[in-house]
Structures are given as structure tokens and as C-alpha cells.
CHARMM internal coordinates of N, CA and C (Angstrom, degrees):
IC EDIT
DIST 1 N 1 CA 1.4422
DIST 1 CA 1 C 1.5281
ANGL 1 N 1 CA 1 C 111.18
DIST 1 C 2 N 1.2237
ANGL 1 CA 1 C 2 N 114.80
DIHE 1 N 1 CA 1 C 2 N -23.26
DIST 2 N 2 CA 1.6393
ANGL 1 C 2 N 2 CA 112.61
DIHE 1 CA 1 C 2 N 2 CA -171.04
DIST 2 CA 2 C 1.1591
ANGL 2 N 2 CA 2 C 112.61
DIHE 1 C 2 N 2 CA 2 C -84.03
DIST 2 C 3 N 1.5757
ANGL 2 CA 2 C 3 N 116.54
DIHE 2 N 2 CA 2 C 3 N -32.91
DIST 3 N 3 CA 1.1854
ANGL 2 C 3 N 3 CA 107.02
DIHE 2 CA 2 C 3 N 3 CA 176.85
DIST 3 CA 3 C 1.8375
ANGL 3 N 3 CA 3 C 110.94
DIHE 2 C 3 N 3 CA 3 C -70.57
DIST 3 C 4 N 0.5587
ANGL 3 CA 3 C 4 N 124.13
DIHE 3 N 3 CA 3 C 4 N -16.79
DIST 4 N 4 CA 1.6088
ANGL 3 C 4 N 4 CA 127.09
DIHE 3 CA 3 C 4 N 4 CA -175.95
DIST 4 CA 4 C 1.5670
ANGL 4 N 4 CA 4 C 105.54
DIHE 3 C 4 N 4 CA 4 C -42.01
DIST 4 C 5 N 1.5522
ANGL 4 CA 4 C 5 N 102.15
DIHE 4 N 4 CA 4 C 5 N -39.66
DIST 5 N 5 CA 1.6810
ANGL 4 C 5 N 5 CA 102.60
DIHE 4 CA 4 C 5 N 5 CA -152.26
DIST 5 CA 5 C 1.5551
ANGL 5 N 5 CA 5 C 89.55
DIHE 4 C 5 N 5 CA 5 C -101.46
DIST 5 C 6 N 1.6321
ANGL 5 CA 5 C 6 N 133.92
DIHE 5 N 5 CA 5 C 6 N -4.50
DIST 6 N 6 CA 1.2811
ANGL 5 C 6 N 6 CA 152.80
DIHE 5 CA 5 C 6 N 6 CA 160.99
DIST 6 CA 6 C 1.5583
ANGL 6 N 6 CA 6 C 99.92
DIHE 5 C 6 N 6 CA 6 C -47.69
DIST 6 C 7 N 1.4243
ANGL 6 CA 6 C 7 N 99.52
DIHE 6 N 6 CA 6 C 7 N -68.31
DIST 7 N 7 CA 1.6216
ANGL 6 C 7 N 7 CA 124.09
DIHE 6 CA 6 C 7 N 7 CA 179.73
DIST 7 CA 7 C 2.0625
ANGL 7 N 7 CA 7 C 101.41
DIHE 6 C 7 N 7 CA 7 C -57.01
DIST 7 C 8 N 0.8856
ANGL 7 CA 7 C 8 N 98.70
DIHE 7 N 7 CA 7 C 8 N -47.69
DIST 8 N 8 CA 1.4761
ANGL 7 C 8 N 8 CA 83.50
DIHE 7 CA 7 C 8 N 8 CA -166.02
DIST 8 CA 8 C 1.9664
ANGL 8 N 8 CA 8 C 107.66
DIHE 7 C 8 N 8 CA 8 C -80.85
DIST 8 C 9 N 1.2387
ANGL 8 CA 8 C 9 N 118.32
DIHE 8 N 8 CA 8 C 9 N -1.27
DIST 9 N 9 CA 0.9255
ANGL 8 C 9 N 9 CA 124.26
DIHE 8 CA 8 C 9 N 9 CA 175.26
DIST 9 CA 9 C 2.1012
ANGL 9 N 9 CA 9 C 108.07
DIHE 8 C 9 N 9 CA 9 C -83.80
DIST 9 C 10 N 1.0906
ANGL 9 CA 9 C 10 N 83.77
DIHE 9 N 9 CA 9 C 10 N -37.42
DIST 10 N 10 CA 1.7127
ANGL 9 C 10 N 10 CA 102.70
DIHE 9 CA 9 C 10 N 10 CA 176.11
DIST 10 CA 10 C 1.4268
ANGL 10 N 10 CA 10 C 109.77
DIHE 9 C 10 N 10 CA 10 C -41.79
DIST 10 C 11 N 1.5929
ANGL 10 CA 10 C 11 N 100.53
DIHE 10 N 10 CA 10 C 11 N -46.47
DIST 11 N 11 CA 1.4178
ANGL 10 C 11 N 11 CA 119.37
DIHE 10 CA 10 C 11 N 11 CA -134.21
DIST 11 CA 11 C 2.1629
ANGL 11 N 11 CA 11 C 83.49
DIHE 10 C 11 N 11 CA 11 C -101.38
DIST 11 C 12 N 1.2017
ANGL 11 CA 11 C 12 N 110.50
DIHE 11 N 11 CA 11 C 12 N -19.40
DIST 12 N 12 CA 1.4182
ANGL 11 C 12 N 12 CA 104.80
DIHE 11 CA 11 C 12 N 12 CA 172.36
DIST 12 CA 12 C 1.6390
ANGL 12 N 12 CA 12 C 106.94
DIHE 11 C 12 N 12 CA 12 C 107.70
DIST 12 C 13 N 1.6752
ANGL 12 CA 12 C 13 N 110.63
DIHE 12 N 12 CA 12 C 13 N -11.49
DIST 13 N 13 CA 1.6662
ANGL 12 C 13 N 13 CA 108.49
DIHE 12 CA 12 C 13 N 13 CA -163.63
DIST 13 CA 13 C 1.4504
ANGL 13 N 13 CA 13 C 80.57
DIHE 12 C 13 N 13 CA 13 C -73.01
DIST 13 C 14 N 1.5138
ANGL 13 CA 13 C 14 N 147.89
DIHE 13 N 13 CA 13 C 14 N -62.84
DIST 14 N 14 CA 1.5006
ANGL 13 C 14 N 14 CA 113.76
DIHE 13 CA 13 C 14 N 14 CA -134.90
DIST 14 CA 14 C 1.9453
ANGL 14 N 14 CA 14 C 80.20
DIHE 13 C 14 N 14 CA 14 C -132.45
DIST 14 C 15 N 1.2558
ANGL 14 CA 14 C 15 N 93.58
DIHE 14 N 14 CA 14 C 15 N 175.42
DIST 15 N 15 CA 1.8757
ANGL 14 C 15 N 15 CA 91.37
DIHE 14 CA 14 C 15 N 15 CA -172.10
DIST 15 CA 15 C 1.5194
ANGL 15 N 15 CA 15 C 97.05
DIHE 14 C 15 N 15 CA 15 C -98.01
DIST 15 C 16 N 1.5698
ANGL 15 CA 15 C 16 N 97.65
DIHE 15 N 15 CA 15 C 16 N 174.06
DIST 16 N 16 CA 1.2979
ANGL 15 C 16 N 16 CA 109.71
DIHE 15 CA 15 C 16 N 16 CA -166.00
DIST 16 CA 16 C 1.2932
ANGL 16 N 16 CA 16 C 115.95
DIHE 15 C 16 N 16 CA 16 C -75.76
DIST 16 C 17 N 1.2961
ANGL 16 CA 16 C 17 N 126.75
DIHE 16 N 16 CA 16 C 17 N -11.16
DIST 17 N 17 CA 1.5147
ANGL 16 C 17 N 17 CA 122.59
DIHE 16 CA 16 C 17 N 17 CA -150.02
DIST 17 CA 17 C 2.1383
ANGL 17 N 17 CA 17 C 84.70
DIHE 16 C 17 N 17 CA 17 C -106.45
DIST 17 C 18 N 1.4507
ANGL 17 CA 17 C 18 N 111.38
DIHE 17 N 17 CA 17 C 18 N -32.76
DIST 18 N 18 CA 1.3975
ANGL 17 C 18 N 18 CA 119.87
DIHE 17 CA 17 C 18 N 18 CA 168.97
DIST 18 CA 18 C 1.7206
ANGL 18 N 18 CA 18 C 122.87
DIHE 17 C 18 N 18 CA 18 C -59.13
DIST 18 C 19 N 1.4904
ANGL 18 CA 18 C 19 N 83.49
DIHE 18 N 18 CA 18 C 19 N -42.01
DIST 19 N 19 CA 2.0959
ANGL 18 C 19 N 19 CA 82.71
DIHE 18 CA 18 C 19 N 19 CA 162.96
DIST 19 CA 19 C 1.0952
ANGL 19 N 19 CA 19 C 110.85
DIHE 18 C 19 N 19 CA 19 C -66.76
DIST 19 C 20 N 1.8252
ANGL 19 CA 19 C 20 N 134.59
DIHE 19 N 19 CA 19 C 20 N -58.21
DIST 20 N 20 CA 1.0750
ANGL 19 C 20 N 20 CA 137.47
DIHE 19 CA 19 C 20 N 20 CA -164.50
DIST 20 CA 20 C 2.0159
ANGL 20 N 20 CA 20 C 105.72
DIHE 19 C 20 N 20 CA 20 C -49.21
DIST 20 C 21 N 1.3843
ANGL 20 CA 20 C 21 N 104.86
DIHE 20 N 20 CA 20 C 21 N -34.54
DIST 21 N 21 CA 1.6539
ANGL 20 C 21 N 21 CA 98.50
DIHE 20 CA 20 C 21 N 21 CA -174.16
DIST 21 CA 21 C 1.5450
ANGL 21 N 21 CA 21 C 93.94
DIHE 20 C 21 N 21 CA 21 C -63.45
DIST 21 C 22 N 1.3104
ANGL 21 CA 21 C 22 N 114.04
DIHE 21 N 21 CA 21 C 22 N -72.58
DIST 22 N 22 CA 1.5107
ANGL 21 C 22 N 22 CA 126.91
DIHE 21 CA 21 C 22 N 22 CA -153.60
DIST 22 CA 22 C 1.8401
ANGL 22 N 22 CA 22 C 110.08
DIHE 21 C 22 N 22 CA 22 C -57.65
DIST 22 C 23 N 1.2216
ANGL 22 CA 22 C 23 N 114.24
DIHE 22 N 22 CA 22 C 23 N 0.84
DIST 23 N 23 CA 1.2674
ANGL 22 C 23 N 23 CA 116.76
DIHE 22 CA 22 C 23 N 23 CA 175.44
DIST 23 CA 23 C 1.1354
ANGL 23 N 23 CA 23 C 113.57
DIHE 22 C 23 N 23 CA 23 C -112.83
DIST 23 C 24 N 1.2655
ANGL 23 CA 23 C 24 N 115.09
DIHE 23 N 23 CA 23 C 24 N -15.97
DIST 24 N 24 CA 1.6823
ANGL 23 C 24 N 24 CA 126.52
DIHE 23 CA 23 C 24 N 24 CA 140.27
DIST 24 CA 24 C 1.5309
ANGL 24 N 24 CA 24 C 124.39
DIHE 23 C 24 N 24 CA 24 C -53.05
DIST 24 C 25 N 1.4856
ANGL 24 CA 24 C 25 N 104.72
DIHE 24 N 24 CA 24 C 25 N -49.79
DIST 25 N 25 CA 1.1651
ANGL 24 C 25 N 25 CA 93.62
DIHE 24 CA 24 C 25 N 25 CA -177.07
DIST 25 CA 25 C 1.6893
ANGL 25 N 25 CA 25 C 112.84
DIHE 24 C 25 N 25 CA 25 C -70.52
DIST 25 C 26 N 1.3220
ANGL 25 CA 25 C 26 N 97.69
DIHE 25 N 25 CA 25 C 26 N -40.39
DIST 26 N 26 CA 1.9026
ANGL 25 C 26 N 26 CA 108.41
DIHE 25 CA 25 C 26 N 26 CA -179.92
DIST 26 CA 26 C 2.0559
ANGL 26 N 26 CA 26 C 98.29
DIHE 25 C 26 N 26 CA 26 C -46.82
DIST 26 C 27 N 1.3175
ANGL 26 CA 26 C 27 N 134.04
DIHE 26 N 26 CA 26 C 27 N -37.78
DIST 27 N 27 CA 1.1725
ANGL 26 C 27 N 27 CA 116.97
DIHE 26 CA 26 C 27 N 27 CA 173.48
DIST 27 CA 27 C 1.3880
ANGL 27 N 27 CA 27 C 114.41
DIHE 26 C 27 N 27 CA 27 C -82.19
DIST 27 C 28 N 1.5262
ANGL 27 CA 27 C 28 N 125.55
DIHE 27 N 27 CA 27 C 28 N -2.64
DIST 28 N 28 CA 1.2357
ANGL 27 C 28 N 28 CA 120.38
DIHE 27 CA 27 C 28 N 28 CA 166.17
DIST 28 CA 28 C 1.3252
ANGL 28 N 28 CA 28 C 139.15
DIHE 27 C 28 N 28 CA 28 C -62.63
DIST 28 C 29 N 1.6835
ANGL 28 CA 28 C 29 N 92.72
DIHE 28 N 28 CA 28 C 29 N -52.21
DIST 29 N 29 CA 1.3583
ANGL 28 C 29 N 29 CA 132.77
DIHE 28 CA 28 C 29 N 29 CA 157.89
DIST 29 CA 29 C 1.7799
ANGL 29 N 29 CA 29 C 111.67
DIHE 28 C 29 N 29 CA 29 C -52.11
DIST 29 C 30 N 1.0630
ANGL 29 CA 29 C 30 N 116.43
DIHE 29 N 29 CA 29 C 30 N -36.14
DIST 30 N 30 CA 1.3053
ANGL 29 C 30 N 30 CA 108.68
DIHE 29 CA 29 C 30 N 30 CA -174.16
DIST 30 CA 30 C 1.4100
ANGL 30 N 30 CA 30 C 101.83
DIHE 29 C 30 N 30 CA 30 C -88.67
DIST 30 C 31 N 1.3370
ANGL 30 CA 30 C 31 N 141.66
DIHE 30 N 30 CA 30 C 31 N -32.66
DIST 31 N 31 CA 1.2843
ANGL 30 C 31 N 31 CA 150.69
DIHE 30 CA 30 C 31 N 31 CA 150.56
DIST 31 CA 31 C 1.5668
ANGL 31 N 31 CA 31 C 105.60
DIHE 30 C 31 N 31 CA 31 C -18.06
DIST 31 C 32 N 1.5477
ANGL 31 CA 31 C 32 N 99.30
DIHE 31 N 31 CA 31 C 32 N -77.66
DIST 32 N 32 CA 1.4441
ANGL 31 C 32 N 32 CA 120.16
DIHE 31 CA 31 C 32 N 32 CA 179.04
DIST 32 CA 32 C 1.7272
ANGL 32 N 32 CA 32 C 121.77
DIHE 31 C 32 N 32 CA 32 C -35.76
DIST 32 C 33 N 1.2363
ANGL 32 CA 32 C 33 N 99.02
DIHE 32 N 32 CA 32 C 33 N -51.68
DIST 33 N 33 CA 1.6670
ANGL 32 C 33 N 33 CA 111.03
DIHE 32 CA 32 C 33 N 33 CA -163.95
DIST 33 CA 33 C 2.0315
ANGL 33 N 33 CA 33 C 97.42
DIHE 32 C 33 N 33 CA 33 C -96.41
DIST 33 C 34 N 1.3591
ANGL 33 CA 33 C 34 N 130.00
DIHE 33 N 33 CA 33 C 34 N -48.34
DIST 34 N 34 CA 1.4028
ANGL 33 C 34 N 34 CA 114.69
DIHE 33 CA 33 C 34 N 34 CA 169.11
DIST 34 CA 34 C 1.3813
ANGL 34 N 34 CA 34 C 124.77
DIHE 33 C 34 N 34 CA 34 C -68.93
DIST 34 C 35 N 1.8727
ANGL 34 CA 34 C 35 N 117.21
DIHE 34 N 34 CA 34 C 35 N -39.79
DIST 35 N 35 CA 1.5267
ANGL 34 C 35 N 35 CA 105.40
DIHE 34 CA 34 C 35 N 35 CA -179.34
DIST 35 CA 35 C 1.9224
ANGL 35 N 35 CA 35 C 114.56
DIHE 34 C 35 N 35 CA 35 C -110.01
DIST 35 C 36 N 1.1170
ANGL 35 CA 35 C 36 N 108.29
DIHE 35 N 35 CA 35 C 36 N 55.54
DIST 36 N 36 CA 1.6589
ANGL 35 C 36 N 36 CA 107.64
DIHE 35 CA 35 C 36 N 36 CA -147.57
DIST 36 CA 36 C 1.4439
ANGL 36 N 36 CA 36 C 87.95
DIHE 35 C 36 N 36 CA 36 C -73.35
DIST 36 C 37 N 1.3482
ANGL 36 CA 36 C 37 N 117.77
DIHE 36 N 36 CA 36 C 37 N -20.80
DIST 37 N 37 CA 1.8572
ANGL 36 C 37 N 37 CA 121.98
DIHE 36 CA 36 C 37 N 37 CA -164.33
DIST 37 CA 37 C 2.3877
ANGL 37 N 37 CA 37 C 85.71
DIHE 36 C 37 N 37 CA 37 C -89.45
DIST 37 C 38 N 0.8422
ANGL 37 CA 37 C 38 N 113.58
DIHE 37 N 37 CA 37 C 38 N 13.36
DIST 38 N 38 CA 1.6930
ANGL 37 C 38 N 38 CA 118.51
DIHE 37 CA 37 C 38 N 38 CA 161.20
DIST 38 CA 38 C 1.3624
ANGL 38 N 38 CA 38 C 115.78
DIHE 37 C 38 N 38 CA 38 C -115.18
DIST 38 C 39 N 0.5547
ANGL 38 CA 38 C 39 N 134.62
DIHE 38 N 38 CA 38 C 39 N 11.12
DIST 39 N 39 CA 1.5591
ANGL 38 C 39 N 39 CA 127.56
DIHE 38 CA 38 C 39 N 39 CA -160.86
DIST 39 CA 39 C 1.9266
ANGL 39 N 39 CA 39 C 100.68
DIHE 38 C 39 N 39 CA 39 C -120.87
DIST 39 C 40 N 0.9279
ANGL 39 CA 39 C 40 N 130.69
DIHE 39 N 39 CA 39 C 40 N 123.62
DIST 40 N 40 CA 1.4274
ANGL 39 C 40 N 40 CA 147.15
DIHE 39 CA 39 C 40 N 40 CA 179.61
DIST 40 CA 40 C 1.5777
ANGL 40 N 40 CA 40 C 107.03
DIHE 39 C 40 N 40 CA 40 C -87.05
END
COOR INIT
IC SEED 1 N 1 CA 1 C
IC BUILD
């Protein structure tokens, strides 16, 4: 999923520094929802 917004940054629709958040958040989220029984 993260790369998607990698790709759409490529492509000129959204800027680069806006992918870099949202592909942050996409590893946040994946943090959240696979190791939620880790997280303090």
C-alpha cells in the first residue's frame, strides 16, 4: 500500500514530502492492526 502513494508522487498527482507522511502512516497502521498484542 505505501508504495502506491510513492507511485503517485512519481506520477506528479500529490508531492513528495505528502507520500513520505502517508507511507508512514500505512507502516503505522500496519504496526497497529498485525502486532497490536506489542505495543505498550
Amino acid at each position: 500500500m505505501g508504495d502506491s502513494f510513492e507511485r503517485l508522487a512519481e506520477s506528479g498527482r500529490i508531492e513528495p514530502a505528502l507520500a513520505r507522511r502517508l507511507r508512514g502512516a500505512v507502516g503505522l497502521r500496519n504496526i497497529a492492526v498485525h502486532a497490536y498484542n506489542r505495543i505498550d
